[in-house]
N, CA, C and O atoms as a GROMACS GRO file, in nm:
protein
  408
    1UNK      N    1  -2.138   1.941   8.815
    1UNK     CA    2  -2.073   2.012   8.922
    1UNK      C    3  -2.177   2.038   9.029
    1UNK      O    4  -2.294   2.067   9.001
    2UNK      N    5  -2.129   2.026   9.159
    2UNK     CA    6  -2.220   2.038   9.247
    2UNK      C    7  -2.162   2.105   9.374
    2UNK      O    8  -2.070   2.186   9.371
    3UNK      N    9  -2.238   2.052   9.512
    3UNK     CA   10  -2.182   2.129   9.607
    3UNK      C   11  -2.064   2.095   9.654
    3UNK      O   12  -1.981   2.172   9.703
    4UNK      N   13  -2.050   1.920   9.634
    4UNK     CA   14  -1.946   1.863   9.684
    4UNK      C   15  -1.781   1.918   9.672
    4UNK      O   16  -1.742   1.924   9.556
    5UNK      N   17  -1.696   1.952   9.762
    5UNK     CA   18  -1.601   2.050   9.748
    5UNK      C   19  -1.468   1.900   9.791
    5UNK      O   20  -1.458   1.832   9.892
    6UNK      N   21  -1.394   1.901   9.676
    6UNK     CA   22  -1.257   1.839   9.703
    6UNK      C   23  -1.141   1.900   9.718
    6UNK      O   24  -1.099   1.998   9.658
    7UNK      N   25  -1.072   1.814   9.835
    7UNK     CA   26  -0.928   1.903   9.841
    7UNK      C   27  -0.822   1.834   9.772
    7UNK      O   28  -0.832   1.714   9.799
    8UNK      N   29  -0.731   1.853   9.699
    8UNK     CA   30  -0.643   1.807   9.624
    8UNK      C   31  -0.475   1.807   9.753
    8UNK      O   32  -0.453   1.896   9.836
    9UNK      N   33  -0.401   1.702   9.733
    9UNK     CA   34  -0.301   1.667   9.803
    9UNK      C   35  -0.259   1.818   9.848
    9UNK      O   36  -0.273   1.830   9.969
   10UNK      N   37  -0.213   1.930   9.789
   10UNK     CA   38  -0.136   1.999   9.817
   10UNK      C   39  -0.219   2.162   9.907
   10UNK      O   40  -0.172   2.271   9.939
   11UNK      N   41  -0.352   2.104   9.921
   11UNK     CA   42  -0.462   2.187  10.017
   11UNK      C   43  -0.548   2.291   9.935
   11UNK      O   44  -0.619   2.384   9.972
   12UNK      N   45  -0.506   2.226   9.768
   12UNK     CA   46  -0.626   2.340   9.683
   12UNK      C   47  -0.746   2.286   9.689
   12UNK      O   48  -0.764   2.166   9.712
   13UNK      N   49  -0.840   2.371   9.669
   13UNK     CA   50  -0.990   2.318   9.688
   13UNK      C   51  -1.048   2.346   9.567
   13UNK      O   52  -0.985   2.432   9.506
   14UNK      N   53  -1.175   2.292   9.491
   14UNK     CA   54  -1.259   2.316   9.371
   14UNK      C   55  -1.358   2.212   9.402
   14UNK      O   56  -1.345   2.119   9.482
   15UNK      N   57  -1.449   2.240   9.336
   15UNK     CA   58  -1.582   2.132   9.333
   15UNK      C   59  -1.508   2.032   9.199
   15UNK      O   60  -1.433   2.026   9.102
   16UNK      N   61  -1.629   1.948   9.315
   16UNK     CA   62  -1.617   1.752   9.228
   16UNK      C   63  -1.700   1.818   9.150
   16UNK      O   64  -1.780   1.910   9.168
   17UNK      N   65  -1.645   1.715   9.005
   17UNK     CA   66  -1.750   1.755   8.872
   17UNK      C   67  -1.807   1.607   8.850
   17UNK      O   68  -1.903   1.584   8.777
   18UNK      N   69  -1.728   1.499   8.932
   18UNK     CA   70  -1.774   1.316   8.879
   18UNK      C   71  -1.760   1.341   8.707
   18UNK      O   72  -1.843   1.261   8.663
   19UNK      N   73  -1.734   1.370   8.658
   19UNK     CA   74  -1.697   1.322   8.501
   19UNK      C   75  -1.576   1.338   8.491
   19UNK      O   76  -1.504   1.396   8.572
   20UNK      N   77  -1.529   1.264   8.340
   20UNK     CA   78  -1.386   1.227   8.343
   20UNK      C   79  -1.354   1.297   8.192
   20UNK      O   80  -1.292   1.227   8.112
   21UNK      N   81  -1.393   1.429   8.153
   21UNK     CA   82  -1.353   1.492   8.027
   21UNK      C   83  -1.188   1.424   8.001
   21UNK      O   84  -1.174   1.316   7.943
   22UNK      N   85  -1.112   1.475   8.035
   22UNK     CA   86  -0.985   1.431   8.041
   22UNK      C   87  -0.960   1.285   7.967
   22UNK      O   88  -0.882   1.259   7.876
   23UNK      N   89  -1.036   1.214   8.026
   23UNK     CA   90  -1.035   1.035   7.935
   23UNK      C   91  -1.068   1.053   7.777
   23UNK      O   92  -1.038   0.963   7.699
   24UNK      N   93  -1.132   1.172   7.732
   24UNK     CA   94  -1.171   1.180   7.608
   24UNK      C   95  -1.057   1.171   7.494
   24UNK      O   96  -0.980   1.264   7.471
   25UNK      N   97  -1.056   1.071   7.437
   25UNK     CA   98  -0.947   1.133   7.326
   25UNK      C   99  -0.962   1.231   7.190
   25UNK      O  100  -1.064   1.230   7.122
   26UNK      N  101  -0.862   1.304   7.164
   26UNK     CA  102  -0.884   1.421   7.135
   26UNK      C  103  -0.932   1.360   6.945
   26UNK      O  104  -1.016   1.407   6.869
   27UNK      N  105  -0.869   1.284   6.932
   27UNK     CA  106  -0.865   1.262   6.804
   27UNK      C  107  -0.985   1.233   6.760
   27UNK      O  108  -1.044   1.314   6.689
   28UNK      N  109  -1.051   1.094   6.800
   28UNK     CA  110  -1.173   1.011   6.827
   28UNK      C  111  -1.264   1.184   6.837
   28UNK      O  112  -1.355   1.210   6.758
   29UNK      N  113  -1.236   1.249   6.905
   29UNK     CA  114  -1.328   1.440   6.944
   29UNK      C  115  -1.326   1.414   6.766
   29UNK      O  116  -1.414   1.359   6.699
   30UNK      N  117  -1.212   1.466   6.723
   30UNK     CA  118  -1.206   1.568   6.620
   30UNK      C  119  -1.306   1.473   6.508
   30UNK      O  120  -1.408   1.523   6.461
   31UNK      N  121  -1.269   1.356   6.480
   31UNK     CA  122  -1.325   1.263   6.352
   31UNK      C  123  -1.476   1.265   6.434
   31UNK      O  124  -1.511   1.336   6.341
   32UNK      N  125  -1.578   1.257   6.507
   32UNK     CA  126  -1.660   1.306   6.555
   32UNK      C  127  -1.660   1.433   6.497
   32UNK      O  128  -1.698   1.403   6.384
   33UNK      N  129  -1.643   1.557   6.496
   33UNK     CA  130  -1.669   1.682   6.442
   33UNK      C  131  -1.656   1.648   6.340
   33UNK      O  132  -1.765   1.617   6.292
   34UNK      N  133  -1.559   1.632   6.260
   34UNK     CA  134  -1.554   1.624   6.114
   34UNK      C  135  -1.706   1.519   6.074
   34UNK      O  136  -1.791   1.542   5.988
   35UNK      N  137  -1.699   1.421   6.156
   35UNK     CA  138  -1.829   1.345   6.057
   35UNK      C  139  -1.987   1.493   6.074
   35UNK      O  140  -2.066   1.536   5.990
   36UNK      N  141  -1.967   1.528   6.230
   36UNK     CA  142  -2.043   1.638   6.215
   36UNK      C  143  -2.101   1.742   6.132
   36UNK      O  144  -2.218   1.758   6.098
   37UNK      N  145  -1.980   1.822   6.102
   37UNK     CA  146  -1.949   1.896   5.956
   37UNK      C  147  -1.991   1.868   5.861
   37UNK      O  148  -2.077   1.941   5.812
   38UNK      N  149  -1.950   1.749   5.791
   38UNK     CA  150  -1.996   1.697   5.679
   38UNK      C  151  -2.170   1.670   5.661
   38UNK      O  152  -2.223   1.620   5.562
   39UNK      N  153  -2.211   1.698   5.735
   39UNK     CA  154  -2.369   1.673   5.809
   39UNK      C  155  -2.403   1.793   5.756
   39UNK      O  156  -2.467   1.820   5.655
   40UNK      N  157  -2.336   1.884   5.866
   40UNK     CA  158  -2.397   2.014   5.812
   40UNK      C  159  -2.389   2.075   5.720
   40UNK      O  160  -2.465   2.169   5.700
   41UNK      N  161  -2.303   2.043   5.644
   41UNK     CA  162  -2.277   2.111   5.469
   41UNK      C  163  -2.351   2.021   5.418
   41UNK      O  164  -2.427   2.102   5.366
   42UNK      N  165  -2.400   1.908   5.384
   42UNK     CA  166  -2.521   1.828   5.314
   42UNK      C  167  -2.625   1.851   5.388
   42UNK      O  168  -2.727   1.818   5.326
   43UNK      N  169  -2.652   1.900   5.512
   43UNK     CA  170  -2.793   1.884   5.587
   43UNK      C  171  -2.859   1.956   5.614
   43UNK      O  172  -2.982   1.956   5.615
   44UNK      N  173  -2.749   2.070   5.653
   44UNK     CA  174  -2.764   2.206   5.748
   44UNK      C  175  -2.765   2.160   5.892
   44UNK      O  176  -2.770   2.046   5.939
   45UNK      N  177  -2.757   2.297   5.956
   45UNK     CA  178  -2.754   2.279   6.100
   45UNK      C  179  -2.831   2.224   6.165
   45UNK      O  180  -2.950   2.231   6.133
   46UNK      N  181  -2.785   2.139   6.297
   46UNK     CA  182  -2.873   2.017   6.364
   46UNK      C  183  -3.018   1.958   6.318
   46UNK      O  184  -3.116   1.932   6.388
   47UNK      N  185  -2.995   1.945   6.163
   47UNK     CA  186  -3.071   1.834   6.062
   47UNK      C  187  -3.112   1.784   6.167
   47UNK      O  188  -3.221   1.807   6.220
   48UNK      N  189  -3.014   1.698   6.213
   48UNK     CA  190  -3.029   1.563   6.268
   48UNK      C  191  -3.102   1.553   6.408
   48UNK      O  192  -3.169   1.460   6.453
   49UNK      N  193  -3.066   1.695   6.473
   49UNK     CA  194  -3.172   1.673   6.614
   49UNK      C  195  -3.349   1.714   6.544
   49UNK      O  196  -3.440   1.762   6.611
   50UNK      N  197  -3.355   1.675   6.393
   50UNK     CA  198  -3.533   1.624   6.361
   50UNK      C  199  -3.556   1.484   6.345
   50UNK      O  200  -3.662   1.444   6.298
   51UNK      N  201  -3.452   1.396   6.384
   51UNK     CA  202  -3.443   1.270   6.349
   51UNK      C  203  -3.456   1.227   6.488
   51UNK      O  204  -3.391   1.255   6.589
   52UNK      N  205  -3.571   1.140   6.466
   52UNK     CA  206  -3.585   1.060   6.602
   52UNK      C  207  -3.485   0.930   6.641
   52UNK      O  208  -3.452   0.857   6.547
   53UNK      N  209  -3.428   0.893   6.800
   53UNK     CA  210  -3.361   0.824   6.850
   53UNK      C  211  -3.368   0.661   6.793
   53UNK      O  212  -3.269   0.589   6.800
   54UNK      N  213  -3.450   0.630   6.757
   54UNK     CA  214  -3.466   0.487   6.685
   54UNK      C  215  -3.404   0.514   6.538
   54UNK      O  216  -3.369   0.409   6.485
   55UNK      N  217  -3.387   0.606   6.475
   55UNK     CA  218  -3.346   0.590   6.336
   55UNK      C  219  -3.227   0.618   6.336
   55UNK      O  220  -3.150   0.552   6.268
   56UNK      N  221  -3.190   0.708   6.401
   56UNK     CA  222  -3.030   0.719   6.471
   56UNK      C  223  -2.975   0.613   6.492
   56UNK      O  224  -2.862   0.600   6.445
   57UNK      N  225  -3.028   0.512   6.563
   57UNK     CA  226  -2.950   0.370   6.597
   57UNK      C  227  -2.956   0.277   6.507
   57UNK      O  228  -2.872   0.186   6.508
   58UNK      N  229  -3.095   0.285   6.374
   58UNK     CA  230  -3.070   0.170   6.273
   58UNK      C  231  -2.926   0.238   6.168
   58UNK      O  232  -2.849   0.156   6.117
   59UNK      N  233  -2.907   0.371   6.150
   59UNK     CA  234  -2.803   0.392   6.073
   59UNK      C  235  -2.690   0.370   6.152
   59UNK      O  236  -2.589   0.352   6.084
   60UNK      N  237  -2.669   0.363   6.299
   60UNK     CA  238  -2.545   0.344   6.391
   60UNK      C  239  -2.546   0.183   6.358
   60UNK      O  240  -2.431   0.139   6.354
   61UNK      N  241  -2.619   0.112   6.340
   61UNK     CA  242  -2.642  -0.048   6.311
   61UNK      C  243  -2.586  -0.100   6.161
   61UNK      O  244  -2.538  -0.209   6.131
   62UNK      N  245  -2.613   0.024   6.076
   62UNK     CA  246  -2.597   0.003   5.935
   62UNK      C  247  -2.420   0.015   5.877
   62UNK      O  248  -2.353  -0.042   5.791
   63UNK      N  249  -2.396   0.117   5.975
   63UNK     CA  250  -2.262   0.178   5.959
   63UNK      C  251  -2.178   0.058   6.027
   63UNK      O  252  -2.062   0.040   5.988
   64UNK      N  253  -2.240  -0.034   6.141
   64UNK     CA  254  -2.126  -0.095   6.237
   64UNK      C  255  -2.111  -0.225   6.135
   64UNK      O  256  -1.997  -0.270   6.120
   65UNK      N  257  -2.218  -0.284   6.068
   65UNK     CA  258  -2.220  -0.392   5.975
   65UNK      C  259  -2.150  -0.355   5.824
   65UNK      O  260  -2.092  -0.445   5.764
   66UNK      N  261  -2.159  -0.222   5.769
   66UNK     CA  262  -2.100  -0.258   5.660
   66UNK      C  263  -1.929  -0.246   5.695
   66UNK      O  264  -1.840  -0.303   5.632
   67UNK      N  265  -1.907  -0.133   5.840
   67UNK     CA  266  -1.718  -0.188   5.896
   67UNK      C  267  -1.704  -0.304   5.892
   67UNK      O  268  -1.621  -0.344   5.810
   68UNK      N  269  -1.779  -0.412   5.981
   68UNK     CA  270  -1.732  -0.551   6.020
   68UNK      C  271  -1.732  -0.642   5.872
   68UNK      O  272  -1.669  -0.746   5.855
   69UNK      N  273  -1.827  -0.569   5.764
   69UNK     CA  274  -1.770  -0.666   5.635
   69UNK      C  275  -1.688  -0.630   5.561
   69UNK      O  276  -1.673  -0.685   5.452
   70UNK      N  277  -1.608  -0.522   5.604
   70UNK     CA  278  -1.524  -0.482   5.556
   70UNK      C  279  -1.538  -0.358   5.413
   70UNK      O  280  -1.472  -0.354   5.309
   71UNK      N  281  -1.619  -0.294   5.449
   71UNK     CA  282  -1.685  -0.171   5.375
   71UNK      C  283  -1.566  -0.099   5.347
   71UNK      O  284  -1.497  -0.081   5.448
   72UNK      N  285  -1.521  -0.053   5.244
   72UNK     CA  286  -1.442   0.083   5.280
   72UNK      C  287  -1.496   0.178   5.200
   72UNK      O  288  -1.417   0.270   5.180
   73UNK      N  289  -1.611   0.190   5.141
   73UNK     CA  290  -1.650   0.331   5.064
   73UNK      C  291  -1.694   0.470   5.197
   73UNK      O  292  -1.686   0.588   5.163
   74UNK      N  293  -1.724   0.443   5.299
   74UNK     CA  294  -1.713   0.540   5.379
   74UNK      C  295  -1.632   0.504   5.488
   74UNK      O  296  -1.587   0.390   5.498
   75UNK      N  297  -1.602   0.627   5.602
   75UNK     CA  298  -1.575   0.614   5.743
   75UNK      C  299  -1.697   0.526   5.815
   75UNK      O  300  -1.799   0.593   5.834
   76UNK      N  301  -1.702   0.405   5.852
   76UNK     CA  302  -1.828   0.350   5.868
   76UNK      C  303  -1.856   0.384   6.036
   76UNK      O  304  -1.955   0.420   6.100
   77UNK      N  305  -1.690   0.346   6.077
   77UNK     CA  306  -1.666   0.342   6.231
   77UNK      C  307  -1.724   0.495   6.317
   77UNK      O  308  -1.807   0.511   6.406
   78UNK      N  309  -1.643   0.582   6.244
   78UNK     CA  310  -1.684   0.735   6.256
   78UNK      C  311  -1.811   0.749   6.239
   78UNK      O  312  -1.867   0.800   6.336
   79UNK      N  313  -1.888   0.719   6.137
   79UNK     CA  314  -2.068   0.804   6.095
   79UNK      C  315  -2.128   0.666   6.217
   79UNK      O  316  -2.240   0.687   6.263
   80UNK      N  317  -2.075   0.568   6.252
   80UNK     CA  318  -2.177   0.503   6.354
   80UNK      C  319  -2.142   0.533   6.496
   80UNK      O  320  -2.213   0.481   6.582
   81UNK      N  321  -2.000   0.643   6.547
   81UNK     CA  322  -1.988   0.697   6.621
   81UNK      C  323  -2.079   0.804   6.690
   81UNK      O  324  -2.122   0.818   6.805
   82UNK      N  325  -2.098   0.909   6.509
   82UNK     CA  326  -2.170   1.036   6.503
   82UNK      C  327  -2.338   0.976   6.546
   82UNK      O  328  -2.416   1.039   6.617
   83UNK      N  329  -2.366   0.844   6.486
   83UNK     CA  330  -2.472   0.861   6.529
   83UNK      C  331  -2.533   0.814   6.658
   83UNK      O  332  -2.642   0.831   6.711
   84UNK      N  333  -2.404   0.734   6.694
   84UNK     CA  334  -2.442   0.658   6.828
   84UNK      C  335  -2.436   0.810   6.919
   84UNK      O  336  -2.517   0.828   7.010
   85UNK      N  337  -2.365   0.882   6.894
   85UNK     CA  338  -2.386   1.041   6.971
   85UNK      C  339  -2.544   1.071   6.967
   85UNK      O  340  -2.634   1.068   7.052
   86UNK      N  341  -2.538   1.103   6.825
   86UNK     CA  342  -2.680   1.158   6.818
   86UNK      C  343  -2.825   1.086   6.872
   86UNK      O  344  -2.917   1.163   6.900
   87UNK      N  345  -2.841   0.970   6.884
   87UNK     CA  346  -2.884   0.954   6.940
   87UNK      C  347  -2.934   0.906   7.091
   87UNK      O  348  -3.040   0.860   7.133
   88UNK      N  349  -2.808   0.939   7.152
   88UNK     CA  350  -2.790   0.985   7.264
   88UNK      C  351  -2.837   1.118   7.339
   88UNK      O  352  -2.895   1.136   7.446
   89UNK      N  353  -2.787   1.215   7.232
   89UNK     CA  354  -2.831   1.358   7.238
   89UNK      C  355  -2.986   1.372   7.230
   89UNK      O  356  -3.040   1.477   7.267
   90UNK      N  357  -3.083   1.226   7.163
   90UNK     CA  358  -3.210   1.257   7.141
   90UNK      C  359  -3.324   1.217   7.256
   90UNK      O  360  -3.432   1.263   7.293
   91UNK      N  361  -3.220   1.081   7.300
   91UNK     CA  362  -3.270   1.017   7.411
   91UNK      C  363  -3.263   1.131   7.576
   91UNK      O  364  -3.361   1.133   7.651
   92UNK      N  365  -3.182   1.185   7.596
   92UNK     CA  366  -3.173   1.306   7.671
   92UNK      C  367  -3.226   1.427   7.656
   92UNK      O  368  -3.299   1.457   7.751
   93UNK      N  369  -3.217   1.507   7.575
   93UNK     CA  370  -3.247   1.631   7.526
   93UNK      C  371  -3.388   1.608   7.381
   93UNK      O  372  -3.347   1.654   7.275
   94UNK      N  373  -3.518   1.555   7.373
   94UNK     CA  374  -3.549   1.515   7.210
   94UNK      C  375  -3.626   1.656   7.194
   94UNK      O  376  -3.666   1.694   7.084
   95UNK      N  377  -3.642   1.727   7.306
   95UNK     CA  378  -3.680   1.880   7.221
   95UNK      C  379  -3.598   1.984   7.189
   95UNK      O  380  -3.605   2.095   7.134
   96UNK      N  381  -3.518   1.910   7.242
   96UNK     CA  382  -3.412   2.028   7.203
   96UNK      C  383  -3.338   2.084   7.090
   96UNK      O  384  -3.227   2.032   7.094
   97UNK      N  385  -3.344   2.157   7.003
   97UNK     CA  386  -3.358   2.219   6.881
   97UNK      C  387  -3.192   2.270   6.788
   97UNK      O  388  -3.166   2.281   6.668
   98UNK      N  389  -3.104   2.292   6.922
   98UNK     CA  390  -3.023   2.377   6.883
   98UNK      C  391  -3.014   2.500   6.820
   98UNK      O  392  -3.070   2.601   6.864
   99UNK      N  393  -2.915   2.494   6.672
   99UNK     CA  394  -2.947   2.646   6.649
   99UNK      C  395  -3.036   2.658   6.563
   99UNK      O  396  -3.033   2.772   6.517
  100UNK      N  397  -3.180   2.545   6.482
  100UNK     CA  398  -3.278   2.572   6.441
  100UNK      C  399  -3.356   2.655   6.536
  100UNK      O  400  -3.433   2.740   6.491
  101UNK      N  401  -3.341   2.638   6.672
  101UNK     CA  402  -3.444   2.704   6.745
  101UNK      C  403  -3.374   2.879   6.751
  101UNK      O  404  -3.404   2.960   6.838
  102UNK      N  405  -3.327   2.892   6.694
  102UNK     CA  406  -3.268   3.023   6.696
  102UNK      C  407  -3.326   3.120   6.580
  102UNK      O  408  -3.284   3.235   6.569
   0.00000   0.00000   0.00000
């Protein structure tokens, strides 16, 4: 959000945010949290922001290969979602602690 101020057809005004939350689907959200969750009850809280951005992407690599051979002992699609997040979150933010830093 910034300074940039849009007027909408009917003369309301609010600031441009340029992102498209709205495109998110809610579901794809939730199985994201849930793989989350399951993290944190085996891991504890943001385990995973101690895991550096390269190891994040070999398990996002590991998870996308055992879907495409047709894996079904886990959600493969989902945990290579969670981690393609996470290491996103590491590549942007890698000191950032969450609620360990608390």
């Amino acid at each position: 959000m910034g300074d940039r101020i849009i007027t909408n057809k009917k003369g309301g005004r609010q600031s441009y945010i340029g992102v498209a939350y709205d495109c998110l689907d809610p579901v794809a959200m939730e199985k994201l949290a849930e793989v989350l969750y399951q993290g944190f009850i085996k891991y504890g809280a943001d385990n995973w922001r101690l895991i550096p951005c390269v190891s994040h992407l070999n398990h996002a690599l590991a998870h996308i290969m055992k879907f495409l051979m047709g894996d079904k002992s886990e959600d493969h699609l989902e945990h290579a979602f969670c981690r393609l997040m996470m290491a996103v979150a590491m590549k942007h933010r890698p000191r950032y602690r969450g609620r360990l830093s608390k």
